[in-house]
C-alpha positions in Angstrom: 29.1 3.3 167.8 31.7 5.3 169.8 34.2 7.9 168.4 37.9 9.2 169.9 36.6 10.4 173.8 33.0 8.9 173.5 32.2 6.9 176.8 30.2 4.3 178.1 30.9 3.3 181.9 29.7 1.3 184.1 28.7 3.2 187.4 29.7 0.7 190.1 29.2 1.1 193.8 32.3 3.2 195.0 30.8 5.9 193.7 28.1 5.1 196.4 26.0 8.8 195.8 25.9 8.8 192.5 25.2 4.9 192.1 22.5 5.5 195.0 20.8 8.4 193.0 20.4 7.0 189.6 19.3 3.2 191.5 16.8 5.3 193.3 15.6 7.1 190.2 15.6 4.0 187.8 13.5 2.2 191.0 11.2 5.0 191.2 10.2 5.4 187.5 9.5 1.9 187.1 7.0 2.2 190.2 5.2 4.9 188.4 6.0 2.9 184.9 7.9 6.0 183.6 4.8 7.9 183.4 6.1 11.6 182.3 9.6 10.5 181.8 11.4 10.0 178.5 13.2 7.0 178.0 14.2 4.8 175.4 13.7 1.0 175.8 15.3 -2.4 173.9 15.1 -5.9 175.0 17.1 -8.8 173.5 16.2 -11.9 175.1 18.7 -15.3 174.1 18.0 -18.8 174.5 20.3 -21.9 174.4 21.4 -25.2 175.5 19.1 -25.2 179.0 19.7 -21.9 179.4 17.9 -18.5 178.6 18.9 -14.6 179.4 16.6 -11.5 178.7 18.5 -8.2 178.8 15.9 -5.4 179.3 18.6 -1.6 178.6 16.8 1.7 179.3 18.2 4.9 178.4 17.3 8.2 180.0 18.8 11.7 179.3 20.8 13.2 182.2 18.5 15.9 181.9 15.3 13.6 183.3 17.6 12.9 186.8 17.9 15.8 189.4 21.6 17.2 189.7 23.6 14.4 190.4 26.4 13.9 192.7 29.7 15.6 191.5 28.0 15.7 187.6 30.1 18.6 186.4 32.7 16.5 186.8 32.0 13.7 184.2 32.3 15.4 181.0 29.7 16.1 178.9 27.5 13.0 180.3 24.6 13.2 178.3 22.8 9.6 179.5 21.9 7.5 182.2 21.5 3.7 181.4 20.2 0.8 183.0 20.4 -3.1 182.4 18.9 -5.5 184.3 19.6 -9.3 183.6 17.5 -12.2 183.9 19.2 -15.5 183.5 17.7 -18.6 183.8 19.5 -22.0 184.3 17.6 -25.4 184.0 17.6 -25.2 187.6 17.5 -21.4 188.9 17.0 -18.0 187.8 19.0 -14.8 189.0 18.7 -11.3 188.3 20.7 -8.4 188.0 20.8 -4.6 187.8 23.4 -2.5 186.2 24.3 0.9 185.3 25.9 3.2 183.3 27.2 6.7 182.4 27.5 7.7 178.7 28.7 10.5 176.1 26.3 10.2 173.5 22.3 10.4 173.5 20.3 8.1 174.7 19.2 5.1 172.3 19.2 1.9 174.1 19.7 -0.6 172.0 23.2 1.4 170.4 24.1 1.5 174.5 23.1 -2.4 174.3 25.4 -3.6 171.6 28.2 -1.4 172.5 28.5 -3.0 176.1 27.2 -6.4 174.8 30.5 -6.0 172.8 32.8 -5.4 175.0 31.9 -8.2 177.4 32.4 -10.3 174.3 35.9 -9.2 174.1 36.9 -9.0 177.6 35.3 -12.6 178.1 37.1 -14.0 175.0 40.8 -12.7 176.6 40.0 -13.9 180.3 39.2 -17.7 178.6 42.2 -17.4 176.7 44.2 -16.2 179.5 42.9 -19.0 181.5 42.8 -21.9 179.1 46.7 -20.7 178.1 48.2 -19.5 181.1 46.1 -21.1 183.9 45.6 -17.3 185.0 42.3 -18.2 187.6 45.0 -20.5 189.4 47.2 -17.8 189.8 47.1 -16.9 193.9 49.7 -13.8 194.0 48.6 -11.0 195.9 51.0 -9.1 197.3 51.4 -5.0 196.0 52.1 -4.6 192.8 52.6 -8.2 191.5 49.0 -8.6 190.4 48.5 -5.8 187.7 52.4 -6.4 186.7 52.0 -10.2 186.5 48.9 -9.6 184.9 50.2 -7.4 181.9 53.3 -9.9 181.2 50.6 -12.4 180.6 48.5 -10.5 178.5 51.8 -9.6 176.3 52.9 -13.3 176.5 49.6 -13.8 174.6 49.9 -11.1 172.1 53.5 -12.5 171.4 51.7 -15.7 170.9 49.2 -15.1 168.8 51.7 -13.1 166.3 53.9 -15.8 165.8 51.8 -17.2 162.5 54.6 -19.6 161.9 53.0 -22.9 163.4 49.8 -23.8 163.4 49.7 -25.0 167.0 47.2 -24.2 169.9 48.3 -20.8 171.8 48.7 -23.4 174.9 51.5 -25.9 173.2 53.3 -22.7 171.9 54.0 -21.7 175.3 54.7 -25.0 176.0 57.5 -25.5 172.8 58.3 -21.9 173.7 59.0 -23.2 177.5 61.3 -26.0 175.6 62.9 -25.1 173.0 64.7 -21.7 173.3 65.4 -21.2 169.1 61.5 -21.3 169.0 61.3 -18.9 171.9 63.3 -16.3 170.1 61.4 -16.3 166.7 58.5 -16.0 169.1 59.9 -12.4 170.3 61.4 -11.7 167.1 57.7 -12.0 165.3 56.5 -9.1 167.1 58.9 -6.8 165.4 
């Protein structure tokens, strides 16, 4: 997939020009149903328990777009990319558009997986973190506290998960960790 300084980001909206242009492009070709343009398509569309989402990716080569905003400045950008999201619940549907910048060529359903993946990750730590550490309860706000408070729990969790001793949930080893401080040490001293 990616190698050592390969990219794939996602383009949000405070990098308003650049968002704006490649939004504006994407919205144009599909007026005109790409006619002229080269692009590469994949759709993966997944259904389950009252609930369905189809996940339409296309790829365009940088070279398609007019100069962007600031370009030069993401190196070697080679692809534009496109997802838009339908998901449908037993009682609504919504849809949404994102996009991307990326380092290799364009072949959409690589681009697909790749982020696909990583949402799969990043999902699976933020339910752990919550399920564990009650982290969407968490109401602290105030400079740096957030990002610090946030990166002690994410190495509570590694510190967990290494201790391969007992068998228990990640959740009642805090919680015999938070008890019993001979337990809490061989917890610190697994992750040497």
């Amino acid at each position: 997939m990616l190698t050592k300084g390969d990219y794939i980001l996602a383009l949000k909206e405070n990098q308003k020009l650049l968002h704006e242009a490649v939004k504006e492009w994407f919205e144009l070709a599909k007026i005109t149903d790409y006619l002229g343009k080269k692009y590469d398509y994949y759709q993966k569309v997944e259904a389950g328990q009252h609930r369905g989402e189809k996940r339409q990716v296309w790829t365009v080569d940088v070279s398609e777009l007019p100069p962007l905003h600031n370009q030069a400045l993401w190196t070697v950008l080679k692809t534009v990319v496109m997802i838009v999201s339908e998901r449908r619940l037993w009682n609504k549907t919504t849809t949404e558009a994102r996009f991307y910048l990326r380092s290799l060529s364009s072949n959409a359903e690589t681009i697909a997986l790749a982020i696909r993946s990583h949402w799969g990750i990043e999902n699976s730590l933020h339910w752990t973190l919550d399920v564990t550490l009650s982290e969407n309860k968490i109401r602290i706000r105030k400079q740096n506290s957030p990002e610090n408070l946030a990166l002690l729990r994410r190495l509570a969790i590694i510190l967990l998960k290494q201790e391969k001793a007992s068998k228990q949930s990640l959740k009642m080893k805090r919680y015999r960790a938070a008890m019993d401080n001979n337990y809490l040490v061989q917890i610190l001293n697994s992750a040497s």
